[in-house]
C-alpha positions in Angstrom: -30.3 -1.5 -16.4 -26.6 -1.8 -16.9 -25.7 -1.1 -13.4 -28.1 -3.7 -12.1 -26.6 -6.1 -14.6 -23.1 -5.7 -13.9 -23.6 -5.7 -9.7 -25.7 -9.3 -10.3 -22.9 -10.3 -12.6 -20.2 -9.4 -10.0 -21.8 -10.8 -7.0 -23.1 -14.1 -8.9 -20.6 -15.1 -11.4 -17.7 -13.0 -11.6 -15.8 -15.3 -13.7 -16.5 -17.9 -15.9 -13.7 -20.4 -16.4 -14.1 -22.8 -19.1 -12.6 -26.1 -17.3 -11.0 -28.4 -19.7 -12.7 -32.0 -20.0 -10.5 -35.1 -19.0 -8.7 -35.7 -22.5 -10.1 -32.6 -24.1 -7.5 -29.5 -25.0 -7.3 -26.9 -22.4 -10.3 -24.2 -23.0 -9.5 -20.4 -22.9 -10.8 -18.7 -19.9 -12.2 -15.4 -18.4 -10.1 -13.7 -16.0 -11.8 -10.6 -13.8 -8.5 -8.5 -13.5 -9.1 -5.1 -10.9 -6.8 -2.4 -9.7 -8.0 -0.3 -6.5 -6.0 2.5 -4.5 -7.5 1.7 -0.9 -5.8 5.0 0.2 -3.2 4.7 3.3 -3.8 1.3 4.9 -1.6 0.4 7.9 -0.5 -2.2 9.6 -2.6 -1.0 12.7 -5.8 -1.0 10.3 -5.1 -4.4 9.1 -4.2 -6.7 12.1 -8.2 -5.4 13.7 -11.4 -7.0 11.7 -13.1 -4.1 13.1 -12.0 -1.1 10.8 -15.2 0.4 9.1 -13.3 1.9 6.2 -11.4 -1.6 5.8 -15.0 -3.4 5.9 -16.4 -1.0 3.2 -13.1 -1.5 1.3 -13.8 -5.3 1.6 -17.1 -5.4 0.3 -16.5 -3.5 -2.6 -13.9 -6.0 -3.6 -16.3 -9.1 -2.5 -19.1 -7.5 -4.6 -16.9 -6.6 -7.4 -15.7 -10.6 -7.3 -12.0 -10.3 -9.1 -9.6 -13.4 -9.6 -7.1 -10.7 -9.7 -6.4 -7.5 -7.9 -3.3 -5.1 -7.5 -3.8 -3.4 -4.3 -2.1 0.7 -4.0 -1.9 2.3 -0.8 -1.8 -0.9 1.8 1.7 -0.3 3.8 4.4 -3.2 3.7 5.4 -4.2 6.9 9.0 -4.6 7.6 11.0 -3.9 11.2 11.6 0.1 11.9 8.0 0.3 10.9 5.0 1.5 13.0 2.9 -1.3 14.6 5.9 -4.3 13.3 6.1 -6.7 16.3 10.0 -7.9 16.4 10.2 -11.7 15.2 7.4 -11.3 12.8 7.9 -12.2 9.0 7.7 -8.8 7.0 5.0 -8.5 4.3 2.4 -9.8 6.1 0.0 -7.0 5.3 -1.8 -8.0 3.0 -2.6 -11.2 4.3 -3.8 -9.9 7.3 -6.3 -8.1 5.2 -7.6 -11.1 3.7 -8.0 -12.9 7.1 -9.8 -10.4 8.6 -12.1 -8.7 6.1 -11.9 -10.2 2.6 -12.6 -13.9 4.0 -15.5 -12.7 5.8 -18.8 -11.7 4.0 -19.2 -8.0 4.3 -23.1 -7.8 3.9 -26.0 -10.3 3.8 -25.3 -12.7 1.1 -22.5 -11.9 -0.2 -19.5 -14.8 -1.0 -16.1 -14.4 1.0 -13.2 -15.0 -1.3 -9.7 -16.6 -0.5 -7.0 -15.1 -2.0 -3.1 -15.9 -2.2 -1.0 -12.5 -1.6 2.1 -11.3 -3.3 4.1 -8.4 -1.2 7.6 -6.8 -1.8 9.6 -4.3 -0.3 8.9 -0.9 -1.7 10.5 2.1 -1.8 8.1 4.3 0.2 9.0 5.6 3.5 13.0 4.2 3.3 15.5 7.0 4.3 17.9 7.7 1.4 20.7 9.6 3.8 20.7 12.3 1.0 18.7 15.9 1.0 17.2 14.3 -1.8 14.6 17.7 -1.9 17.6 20.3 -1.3 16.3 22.0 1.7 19.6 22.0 2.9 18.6 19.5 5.6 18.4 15.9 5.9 16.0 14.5 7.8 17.1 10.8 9.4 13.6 10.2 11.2 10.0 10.3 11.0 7.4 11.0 13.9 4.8 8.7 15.3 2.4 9.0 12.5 -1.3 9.6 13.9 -4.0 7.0 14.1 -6.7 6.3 12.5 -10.2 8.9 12.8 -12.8 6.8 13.9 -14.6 6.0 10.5 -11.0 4.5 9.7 -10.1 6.8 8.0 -6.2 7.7 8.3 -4.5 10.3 10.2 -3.4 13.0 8.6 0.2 13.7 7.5 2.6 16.2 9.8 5.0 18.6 8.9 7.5 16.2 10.4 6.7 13.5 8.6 6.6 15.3 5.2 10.6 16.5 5.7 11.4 12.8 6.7 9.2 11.1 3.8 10.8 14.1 1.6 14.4 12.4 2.1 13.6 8.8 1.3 13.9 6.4 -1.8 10.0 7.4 -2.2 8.3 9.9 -0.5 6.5 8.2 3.0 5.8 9.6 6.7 7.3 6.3 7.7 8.8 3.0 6.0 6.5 0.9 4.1 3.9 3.7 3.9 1.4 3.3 0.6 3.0 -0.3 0.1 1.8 -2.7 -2.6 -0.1 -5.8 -3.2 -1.1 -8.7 -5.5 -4.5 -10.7 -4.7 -4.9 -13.7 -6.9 -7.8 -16.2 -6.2 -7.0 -19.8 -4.9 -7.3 -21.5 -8.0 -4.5 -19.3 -9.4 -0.9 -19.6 -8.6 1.5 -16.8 -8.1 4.9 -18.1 -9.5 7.0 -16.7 -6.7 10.5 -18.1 -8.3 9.9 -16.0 -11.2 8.8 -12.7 -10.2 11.0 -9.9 -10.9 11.1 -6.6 -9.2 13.1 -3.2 -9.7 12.5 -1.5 -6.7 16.7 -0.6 -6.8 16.6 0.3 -10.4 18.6 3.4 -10.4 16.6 6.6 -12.5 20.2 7.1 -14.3 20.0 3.9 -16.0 16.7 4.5 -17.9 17.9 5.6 -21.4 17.0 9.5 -22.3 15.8 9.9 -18.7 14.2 13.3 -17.2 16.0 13.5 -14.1 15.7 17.1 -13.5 17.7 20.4 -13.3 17.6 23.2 -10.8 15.5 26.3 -12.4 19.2 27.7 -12.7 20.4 24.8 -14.9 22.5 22.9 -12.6 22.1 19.0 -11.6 19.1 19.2 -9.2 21.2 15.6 -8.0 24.7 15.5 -6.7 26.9 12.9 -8.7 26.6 10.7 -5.7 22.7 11.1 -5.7 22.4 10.2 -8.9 24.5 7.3 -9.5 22.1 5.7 -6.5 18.5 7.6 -6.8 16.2 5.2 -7.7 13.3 5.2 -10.5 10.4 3.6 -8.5 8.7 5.7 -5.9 7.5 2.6 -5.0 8.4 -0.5 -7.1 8.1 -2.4 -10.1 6.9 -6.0 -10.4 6.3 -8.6 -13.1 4.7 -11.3 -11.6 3.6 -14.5 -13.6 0.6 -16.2 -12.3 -0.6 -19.6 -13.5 -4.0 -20.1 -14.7 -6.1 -23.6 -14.5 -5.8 -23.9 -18.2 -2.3 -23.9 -18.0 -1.5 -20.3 -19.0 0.7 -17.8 -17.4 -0.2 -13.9 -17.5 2.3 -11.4 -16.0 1.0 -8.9 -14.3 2.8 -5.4 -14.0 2.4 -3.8 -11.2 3.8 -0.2 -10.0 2.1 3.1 -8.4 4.1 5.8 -10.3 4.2 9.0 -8.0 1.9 11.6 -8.6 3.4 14.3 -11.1 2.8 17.3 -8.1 3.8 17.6 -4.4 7.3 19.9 -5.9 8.7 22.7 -8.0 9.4 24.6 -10.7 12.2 21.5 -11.5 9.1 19.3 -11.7 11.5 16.3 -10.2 7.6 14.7 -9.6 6.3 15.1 -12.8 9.7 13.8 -14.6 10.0 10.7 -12.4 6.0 10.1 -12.5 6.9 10.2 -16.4 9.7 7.7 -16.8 8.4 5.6 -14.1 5.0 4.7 -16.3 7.9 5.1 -19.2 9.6 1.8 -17.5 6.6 -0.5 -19.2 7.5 0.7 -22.6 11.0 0.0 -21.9 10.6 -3.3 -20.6 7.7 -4.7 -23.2 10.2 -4.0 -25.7 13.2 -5.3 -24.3 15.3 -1.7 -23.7 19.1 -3.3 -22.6 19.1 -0.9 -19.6 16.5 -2.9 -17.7 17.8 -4.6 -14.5 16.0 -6.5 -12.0 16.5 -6.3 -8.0 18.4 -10.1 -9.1 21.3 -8.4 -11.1 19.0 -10.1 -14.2 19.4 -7.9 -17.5 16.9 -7.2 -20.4 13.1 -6.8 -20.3 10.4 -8.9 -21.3 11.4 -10.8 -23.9 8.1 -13.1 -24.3 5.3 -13.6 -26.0 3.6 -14.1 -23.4 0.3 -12.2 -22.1 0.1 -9.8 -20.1 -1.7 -6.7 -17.9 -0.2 -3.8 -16.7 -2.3 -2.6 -13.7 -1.9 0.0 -10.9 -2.6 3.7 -9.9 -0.5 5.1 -12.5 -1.3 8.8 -11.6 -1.7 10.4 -14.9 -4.6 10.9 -16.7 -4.3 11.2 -20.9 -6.3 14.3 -21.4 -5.5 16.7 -18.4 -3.8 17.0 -15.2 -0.1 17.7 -14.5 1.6 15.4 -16.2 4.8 15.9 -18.0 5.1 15.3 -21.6 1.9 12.9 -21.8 3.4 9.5 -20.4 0.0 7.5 -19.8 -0.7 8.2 -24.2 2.5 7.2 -25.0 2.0 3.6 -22.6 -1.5 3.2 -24.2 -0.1 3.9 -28.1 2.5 1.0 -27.3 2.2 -2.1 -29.9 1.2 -4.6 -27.8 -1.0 -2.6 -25.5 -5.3 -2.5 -25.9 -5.6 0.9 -26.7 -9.4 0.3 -27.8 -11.1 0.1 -25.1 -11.7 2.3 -21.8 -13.5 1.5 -18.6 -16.5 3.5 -17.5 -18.9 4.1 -15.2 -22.7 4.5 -15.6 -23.3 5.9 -11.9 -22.9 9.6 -12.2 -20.8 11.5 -9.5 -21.0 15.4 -9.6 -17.6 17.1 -11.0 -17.0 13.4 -12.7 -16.6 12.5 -16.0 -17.7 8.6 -16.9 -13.8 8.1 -17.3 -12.7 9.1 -14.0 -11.1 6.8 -11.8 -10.4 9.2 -8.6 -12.3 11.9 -6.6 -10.1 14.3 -7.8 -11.6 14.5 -11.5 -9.3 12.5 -13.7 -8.4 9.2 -15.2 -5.1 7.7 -13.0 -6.5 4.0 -12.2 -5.8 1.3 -15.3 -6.0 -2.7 -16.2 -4.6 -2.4 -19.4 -4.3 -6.1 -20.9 -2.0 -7.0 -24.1 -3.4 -7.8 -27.2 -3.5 -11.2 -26.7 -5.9 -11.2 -24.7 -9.4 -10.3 -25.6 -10.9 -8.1 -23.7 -15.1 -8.8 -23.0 -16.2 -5.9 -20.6 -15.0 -3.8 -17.7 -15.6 -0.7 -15.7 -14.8 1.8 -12.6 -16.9 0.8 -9.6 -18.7 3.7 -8.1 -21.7 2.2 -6.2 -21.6 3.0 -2.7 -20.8 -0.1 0.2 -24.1 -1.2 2.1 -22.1 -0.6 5.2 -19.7 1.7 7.0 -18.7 5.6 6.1 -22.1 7.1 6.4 -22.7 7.1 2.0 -18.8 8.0 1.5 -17.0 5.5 -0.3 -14.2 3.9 1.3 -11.2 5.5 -0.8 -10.4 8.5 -2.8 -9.9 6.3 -6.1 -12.7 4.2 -7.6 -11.6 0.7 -8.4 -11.6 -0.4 -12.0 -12.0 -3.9 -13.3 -11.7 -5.9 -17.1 -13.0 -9.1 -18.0 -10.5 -10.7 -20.4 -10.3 -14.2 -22.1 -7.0 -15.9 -21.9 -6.0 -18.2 -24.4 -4.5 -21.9 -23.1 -1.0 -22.6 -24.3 -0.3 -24.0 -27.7 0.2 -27.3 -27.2 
């Protein structure tokens, strides 16, 4: 009964908005927030409206219905990257994907939506010109990557393109790879002029960092390296978006990388931990905090907000070093009391897993200002494409919250 109830209430009325009568005090209003890790979308998948992973992707979101989504895994286009035409305006990814799949109905009566799309460069993919994995080489150039399998699905990683993505800012076969995105629905407005980002934060700055050591004690980073190595693996954003009812809510956005993938320094784990670290920092204002503007100090408002994204640590297992994700969730002004679930049962899963990989990675974690009404991870399979596999290797995960209008 409860997955039939919350499929009719996505497809039929995913948000209920109470509209402020002429002369009356603006209402508070319900906001469907989402996160979902579409899992290595390129630029080739994006400018077709014919991949079958894409389509399934699509009307997951379309039945899901959010007025705001944070996107993982969809590659920023910029020039040097695969399938960028020259003259074309970089970040156009995401766009793309809303022309071609999300503003088409994906199966029989179901509602196309029209977003407005927020992209930024990210660190993914960008060659650092340092052997930032001391393999003694570095490695200035990345291979073709492959194409799509048929079932778009996307081609699988090379040893070449491992060494090159091993050397960049972020680890990517090529630049842009597992890019970001902000969807917010056309009644919404992204506040473009004050968005912040901290793609070029340098690790060093963050106080009491965990940029690692070799196993023999020595810097695992080169002076040099250090002073320039970067926190995000792929970026940071705060991006205000303005509600009908006159409110803004940030949304913070990042895709921390996933605490594995190195060695016994655990450079992975320790960035993965100070990168999900960053929020805590910046909700309370840490002085080290500096935006890709030269703009010092964090938050500083009262504002509400959601921190969304692929965070890649679960609370209760997994890799990850010292427990970042519990430390984000104990935060004051972070909900802590409640967690999304799922009532479709997948073998191997618990109700609280977000990926296909058994653990809890994938949040919308709103402030307390915000009241939060339901939510959940979205396991129920697409009506088309990928032969009963769904479409990505995370689950997306949604909240309904109530935003309050301004105090007048």
């Amino acid at each position: 009964m409860q997955r039939v109830f919350l499929i009719v209430l996505a497809m039929t009325v995913a948000v209920r908005c109470a509209h402020a009568q002429q002369g009356a005090a603006p209402a508070p209003m319900t906001v469907r927030i989402a996160t979902f890790n579409i899992e290595d979308v390129r630029t080739e998948d994006v400018v077709r409206n014919d991949n079958p992973r894409l389509k399934a992707v699509a009307e997951v979101i379309q039945r899901i219905g959010p007025n705001i989504i944070f996107l993982n895994e969809i590659a920023y286009d910029m020039p040097g990257a695969p399938g960028f035409k020259e003259g074309d305006q970089p970040g156009q990814n995401a766009a793309r994907f809303i022309t071609n799949y999300l503003s088409v109905p994906q199966s029989q009566g179901l509602t196309p939506i029209k977003y407005r799309a927020f992209m930024a460069p990210v660190n993914t993919g960008l060659f650092s010109g340092f052997d930032l994995d001391n393999d003694g080489k570095v490695t200035d150039s990345f291979p073709v990557p492959p194409g799509a399998n048929p079932d778009g699905t996307p081609g699988a990683q090379t040893p070449a393109g491992r060494a090159y993505g091993n050397d960049c800012w972020g680890f990517g076969t090529f630049p842009g790879q597992y890019g970001m995105a902000l969807l917010v629905d056309e009644r919404l407005v992204i506040d473009e002029a004050n968005v912040r980002t901290f793609q070029n934060l340098p690790w060093d700055y963050v106080t009491g960092n965990l940029i690692p050591s070799k196993p023999d004690g020595t810097p695992w980073f080169s002076e040099e390296e250090k002073a320039v190595v970067r926190l995000s693996s792929k970026s940071h954003w705060d991006v205000p978006v303005k509600l009908p009812n006159g409110a803004e809510l940030h949304v913070f956005c990042s895709h921390p990388t996933p605490p594995v993938f190195d060695g016994p320094e655990d450079r992975n784990g320790r960035r993965n931990h100070d990168e999900i670290r960053f929020w805590m920092d910046y909700i309370t204002n840490d002085p080290y905090v500096v935006d890709d503007n030269a703009k010092y100090g964090g938050f500083g408002s009262d504002a509400p907000f959601v921190v969304v994204g692929d965070l890649n640590a679960d609370p209760k297992k997994g890799d990850s070093f010292k427990n970042p994700i519990s430390k984000l969730l104990s935060t004051r002004r972070v909900t802590r009391d409640f967690t999304p679930k799922s009532d479709i049962e997948v073998a191997g899963l618990e109700p609280t897993d977000t990926s296909m990989f058994k653990m809890r990675v994938d949040y919308v974690l709103p402030s307390k200002e915000l009241k939060v009404k339901q939510g959940g991870i979205w396991r129920a399979m697409p009506g088309t494409g990928m032969n009963g596999r769904f479409p990505s290797d995370h689950f997306p995960v949604w909240v309904d919250v109530v935003v309050p209008a301004p105090k007048k």
